[in-house]
N, C-alpha and C positions, 0 to 999 in steps of 0.2 A: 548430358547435353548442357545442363546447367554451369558444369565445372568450366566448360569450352566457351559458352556468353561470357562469364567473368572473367575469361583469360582468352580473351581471340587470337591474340599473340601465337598461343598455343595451338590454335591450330593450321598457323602457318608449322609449327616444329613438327606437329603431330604428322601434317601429311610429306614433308622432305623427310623426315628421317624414316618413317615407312617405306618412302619409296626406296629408300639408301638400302635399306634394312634385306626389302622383297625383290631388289635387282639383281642380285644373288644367283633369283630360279631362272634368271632368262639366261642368253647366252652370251657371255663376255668377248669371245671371240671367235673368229671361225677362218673357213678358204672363202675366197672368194666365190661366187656364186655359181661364176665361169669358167672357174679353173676346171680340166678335164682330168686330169692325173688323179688316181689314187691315193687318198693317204691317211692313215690311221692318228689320231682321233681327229677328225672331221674340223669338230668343233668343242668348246669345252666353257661350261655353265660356272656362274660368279662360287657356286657352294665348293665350286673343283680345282678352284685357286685359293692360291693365301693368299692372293690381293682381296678378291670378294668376303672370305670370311672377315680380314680382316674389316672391311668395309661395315660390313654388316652390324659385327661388334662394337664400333665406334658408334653407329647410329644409334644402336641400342641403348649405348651410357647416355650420351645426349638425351633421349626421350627421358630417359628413368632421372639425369639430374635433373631436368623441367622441370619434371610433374613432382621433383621432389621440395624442388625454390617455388614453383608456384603455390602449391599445398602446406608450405611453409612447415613441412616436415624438416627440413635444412633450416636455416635458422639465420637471419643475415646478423651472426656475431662472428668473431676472429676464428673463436678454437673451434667454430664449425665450417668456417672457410679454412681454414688448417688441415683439419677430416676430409672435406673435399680434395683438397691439392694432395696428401699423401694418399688418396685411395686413388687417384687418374695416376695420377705417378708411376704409384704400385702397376695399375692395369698396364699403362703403356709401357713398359720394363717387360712385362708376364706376358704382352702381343709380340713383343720383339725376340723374344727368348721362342714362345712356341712356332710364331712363323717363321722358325729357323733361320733367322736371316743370317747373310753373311759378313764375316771383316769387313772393315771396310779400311780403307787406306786416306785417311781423310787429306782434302786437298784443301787449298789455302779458301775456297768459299765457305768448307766446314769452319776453320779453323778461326778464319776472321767474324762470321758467322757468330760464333761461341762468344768469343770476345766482346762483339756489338750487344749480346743478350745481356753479357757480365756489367759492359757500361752503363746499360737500360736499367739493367737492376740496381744497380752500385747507386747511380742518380738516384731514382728512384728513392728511393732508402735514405741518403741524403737529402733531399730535397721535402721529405716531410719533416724533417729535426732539426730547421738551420730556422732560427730564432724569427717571430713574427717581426720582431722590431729593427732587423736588419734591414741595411738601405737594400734598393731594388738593384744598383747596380752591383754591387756587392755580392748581390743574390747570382746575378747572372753569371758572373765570374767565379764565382766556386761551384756552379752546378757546371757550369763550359771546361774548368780543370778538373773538376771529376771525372766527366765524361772522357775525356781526352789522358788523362791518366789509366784510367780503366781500361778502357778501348787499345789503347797501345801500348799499355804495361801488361795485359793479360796475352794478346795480338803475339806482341814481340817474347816475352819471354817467360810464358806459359802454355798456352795453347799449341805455338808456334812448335816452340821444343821439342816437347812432349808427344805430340799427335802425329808432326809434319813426317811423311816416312816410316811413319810405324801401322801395321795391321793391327786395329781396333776392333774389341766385340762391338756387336752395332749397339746393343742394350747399354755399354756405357756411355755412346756418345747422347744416347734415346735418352739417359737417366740423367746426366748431365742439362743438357738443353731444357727437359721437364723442369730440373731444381732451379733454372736460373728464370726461367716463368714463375715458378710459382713464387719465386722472391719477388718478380715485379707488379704480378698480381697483387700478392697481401702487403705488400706496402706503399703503394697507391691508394690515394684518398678520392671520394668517401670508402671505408673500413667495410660498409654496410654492401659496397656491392662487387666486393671479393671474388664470390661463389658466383654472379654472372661473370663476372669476367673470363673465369676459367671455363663457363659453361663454354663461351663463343670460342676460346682458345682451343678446345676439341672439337668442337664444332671441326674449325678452320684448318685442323691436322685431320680429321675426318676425308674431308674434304679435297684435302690437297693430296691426301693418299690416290683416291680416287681418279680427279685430273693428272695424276703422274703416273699413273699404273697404264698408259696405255698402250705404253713400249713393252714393258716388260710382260703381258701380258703374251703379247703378242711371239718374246723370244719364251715363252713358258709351253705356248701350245708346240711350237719348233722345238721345243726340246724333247718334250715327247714323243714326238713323231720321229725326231732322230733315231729313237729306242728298235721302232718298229721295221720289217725286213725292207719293207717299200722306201723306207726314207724321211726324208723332210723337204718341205717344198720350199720354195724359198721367201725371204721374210717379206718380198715386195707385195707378198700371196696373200699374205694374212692380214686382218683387218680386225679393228675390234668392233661390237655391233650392239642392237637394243640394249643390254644391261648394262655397260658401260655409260651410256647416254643417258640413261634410268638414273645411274649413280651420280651425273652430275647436275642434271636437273632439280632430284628430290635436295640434292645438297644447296641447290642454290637457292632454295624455297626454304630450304632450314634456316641456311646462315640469313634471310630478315626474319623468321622467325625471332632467333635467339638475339639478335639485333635487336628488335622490338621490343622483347623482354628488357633488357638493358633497359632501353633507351627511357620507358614509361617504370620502372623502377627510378632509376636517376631522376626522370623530372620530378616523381612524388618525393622522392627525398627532399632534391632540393623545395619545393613548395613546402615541406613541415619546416625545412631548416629557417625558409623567410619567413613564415609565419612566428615561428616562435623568436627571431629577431624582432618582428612587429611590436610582439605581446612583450619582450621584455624593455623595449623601449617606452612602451605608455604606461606599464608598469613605473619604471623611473621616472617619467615625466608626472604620474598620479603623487610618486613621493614626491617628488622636487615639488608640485603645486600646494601638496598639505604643507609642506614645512614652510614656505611661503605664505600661505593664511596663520 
């Protein structure tokens, strides 16, 4: 209880990602309540899909990186914001591989998509190294031609090429999208708060799994029932129910959780970083006044 006072934050994460976690045991989808027909399986529970498991799974890393950044077991330096970005990495590659997921045929949202992360990153990246004592507009016009170079040099004759038309493992396109996060996470300033960043970034792929599963859910219980000698009813039939609803709630209570966390990490930063501006300015001024007496 004590851990939970010093860190309230955490128990906005603590009770969304449980609930992500336990929506699992309810039921994701079903018939309607009214439908009179026959049909094998009824209904089918979050643990009986690969959208629940995977849901599950994702809530699970969220809790454990928390209470890993609050506990300051994680460490807000690079080569442990480094550790962090290749172990989500790895995990999200290792979900995508087991939840069998399929090719996919990426279409121009994928593909522009990619491009827009690459520009995010690319600026990014530029834009901590381009000299303090360059003018401002200067500044804006080489972070506006990176962008735009990036964005429609990768767009047009990368991404574009490459992907447009071709069946894709999903895990590459998963591994791809991951690596070009985790370039705009660790090179985004402050350094120090890396590891929330990516916290919120699963958070938010948690998350969105979740709100997006509601279709496929739905053709998943249909598929099975295809199997069966009775049939499959039709899709207008099927509905998704409590644990679905479960999953987007607990998520939406997580993501100001981990929000929080940010948010009150950032302002303690910034307050040490002005205070110690404070102290080296009266500092100087203490010198400047001796050397004057």
């Amino acid at each position: 209880m004590g851990y939970l006072r010093r860190n309230r934050s955490m128990v906005l994460v603590f009770l969304g990602t449980l609930l992500m976690a336990t929506s699992v045991f309810w039921e994701y989808v079903r018939m309607r309540p009214d439908y009179l027909n026959i049909v094998t399986p009824w209904s089918l529970r979050g643990y009986e899909l690969t959208q629940g498991r995977v849901i599950a799974a994702i809530a699970l890393t969220v809790l454990v990186l928390a209470i890993l950044l609050t506990t300051k077991v994680v460490k807000e330096t690079m080569l442990h914001s480094i550790v962090v970005a290749a172990v989500v990495t790895a995990a999200a590659v290792a979900l995508t591989i087991l939840a069998d997921a399929r090719p996919v045929v990426p279409s121009w949202p994928i593909t522009w998509g990619l491009a827009l992360l690459t520009a995010l990153a690319g600026l990014s990246a530029v834009t901590g190294r381009l000299p303090k004592t360059l003018d401002p507009s200067w500044r804006r016009l080489v972070k506006l031609g990176s962008f735009l170079v990036l964005f429609l040099g990768t767009g047009l004759f990368l991404y574009g090429p490459v992907l447009s038309g071709t069946e894709t493992p999903a895990w590459v396109i998963v591994l791809t999208a991951f690596l070009l996060v985790d370039v705009l996470v660790l090179t985004r300033r402050p350094e120090a708060l890396a590891s929330y960043r990516l916290l919120m970034n699963v958070h938010v792929v948690g998350w969105l799994v979740a709100i997006t599963s509601a279709a496929s859910v739905r053709v998943a219980l249909r598929g099975l029932q295809a199997l069966e000698p009775n049939g499959a009813a039709e899709l207008r039939d099927i509905q998704i129910t409590s644990g679905m609803l479960i999953a987007w709630l607990g998520g939406l209570i997580a993501f100001a959780g981990v929000v929080a966390l940010w948010a009150n990490r950032r302002d303690h930063i910034s307050a040490t970083v002005r205070s110690e501006k404070q102290l080296e300015a009266a500092r100087k001024s203490q010198e400047e006044l001796g050397t004057a007496l």
